[in-house]
C-alpha positions in Angstrom: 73.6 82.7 38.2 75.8 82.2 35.1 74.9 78.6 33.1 75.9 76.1 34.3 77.5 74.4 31.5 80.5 77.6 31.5 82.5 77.7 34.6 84.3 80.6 34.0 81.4 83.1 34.7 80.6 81.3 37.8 84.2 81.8 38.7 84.3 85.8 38.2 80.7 85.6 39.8 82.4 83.9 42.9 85.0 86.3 42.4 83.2 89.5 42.5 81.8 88.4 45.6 85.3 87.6 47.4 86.5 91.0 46.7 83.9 92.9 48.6 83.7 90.6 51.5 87.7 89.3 51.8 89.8 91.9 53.8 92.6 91.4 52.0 93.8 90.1 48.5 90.7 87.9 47.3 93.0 87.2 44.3 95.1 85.4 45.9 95.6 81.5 45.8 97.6 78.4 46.4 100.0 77.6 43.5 101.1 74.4 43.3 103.6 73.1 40.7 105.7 69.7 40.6 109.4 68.9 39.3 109.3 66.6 36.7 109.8 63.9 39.1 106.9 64.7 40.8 108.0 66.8 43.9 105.5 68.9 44.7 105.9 72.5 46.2 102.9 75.1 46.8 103.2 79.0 47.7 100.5 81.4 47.7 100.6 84.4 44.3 97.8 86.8 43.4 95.6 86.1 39.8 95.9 88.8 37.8 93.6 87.9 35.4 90.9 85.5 34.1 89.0 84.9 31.0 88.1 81.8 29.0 92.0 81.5 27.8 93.1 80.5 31.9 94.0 81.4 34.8 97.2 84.6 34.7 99.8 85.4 37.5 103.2 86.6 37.0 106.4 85.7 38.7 110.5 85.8 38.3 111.1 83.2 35.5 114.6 82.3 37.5 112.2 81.5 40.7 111.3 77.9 42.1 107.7 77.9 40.4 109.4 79.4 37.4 111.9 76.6 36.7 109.2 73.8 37.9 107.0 74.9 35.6 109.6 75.2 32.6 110.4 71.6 33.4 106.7 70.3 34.0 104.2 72.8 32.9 101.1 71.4 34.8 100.0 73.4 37.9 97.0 73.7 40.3 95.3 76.4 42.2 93.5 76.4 45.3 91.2 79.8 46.0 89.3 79.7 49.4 87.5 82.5 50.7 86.8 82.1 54.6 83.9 84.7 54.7 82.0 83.4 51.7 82.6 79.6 53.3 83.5 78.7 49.8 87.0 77.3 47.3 87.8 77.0 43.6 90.1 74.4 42.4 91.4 74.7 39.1 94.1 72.2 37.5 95.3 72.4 33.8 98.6 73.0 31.6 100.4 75.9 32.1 101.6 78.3 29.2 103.7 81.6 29.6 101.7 84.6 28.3 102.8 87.1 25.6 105.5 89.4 25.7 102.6 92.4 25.3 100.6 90.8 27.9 103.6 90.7 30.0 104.5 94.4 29.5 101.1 96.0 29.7 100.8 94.2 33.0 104.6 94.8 34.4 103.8 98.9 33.1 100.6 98.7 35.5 103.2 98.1 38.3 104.2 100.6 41.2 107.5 101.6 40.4 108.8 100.1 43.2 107.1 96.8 42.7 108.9 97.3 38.9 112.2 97.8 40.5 111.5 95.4 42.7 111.7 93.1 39.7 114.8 93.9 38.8 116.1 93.7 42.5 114.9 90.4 43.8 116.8 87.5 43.1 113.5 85.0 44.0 114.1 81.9 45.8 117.5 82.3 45.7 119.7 82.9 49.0 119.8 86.3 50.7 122.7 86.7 52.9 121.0 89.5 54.9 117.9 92.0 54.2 120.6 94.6 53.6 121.8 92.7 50.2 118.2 93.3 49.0 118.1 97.1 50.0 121.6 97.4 48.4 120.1 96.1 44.9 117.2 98.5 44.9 118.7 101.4 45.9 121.5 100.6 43.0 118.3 99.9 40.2 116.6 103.0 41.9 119.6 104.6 41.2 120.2 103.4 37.6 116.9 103.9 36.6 116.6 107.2 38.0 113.5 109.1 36.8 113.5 107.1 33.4 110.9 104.1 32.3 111.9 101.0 34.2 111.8 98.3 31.1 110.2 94.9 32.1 113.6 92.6 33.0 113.6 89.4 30.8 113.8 87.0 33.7 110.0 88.5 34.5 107.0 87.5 32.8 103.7 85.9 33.4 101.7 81.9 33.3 98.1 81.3 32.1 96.9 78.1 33.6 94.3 76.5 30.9 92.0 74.6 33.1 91.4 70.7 31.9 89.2 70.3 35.3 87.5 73.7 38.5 86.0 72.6 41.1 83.4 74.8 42.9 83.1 73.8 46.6 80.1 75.6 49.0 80.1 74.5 52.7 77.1 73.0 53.5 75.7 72.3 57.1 76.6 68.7 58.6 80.1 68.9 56.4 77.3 67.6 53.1 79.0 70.2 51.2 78.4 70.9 47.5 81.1 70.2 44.8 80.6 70.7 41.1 83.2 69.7 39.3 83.7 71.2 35.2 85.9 68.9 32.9 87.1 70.5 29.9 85.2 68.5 27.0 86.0 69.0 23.1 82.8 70.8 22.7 83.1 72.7 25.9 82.9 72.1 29.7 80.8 68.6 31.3 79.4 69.3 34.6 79.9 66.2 37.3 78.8 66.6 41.5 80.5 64.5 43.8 79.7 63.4 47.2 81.6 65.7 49.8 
């Protein structure tokens, strides 16, 4: 078990264990972002990385989480993994990533997630599902066989974690929560009753 005074280790070690046990995407988790008068919205998006920086996922800049978290760049993610009976909370500022960070990721793409990118308007209004086809046939089209470049309107967030919870279920619903809060010289380690 990784020490306990460095969640992120825990985290991957939790992790690790999701992905062979989840059936499907054990990255994925809640996102949940605020305007900046404190409206608060929450969708589901895959991690695509983690180290001691944060928390990465990458979106449409032009979409609903995109322009919250331009306006208020404070977010929260909620992991839970039903088979391991266990949740990760993470809360922190948000900052976008690098462009190379960006476009080494957006190159690891399937080309049609990449034109996909370029195709999908997100969160806007679709007046039919044939609008969408339309737009990726025409940047299949234009692309052709050629590199599809990352679109500027697409890049990626890295959520610095101030505060991750690590919940267990426990029997009688006395479950365990640890909860790491980002300290000068580190992380501080607090439980709290369930």
């Amino acid at each position: 078990m990784p020490a306990p005074e460095d969640p992120i280790p825990l985290f991957e070690a939790w992790m690790a264990e999701a992905a062979t046990s989840e059936p499907n995407d054990p990255n994925a988790v809640c996102l949940a972002t605020a305007t900046p008068d404190g409206r608060p919205s929450a969708r589901m998006v895959l991690l695509k990385d983690v180290d001691a920086r944060g928390f990465v996922f990458y979106t449409n800049l032009e979409s609903r989480k995109g322009g919250e978290l331009a306006a208020n760049p404070f977010a929260a993610m909620c992991f839970h993994w039903k088979t391991l009976q266990r949740s990760v909370r993470v809360e922190g500022r948000i900052e976008p990533v690098s462009a190379e960070e960006a476009d080494a990721y957006y190159a690891s793409r399937a080309r049609g997630s990449r034109i996909g990118a370029w195709a999908s308007r997100q969160s806007r209004p679709l007046e039919g599902r044939f609008a969408l086809e339309k737009a990726v046939a025409e940047y299949t089209l234009k692309f052709g066989l050629a590199e599809i470049p990352r679109p500027a309107h697409w890049s990626g967030f890295r959520l610095l974690p101030a505060r991750i919870e690590f919940w267990r279920d426990m029997p009688f619903r006395l479950h365990e929560r640890r909860v790491f809060h980002k300290a000068d010289a580190g992380w501080e380690l607090e439980m709290l009753y369930p």
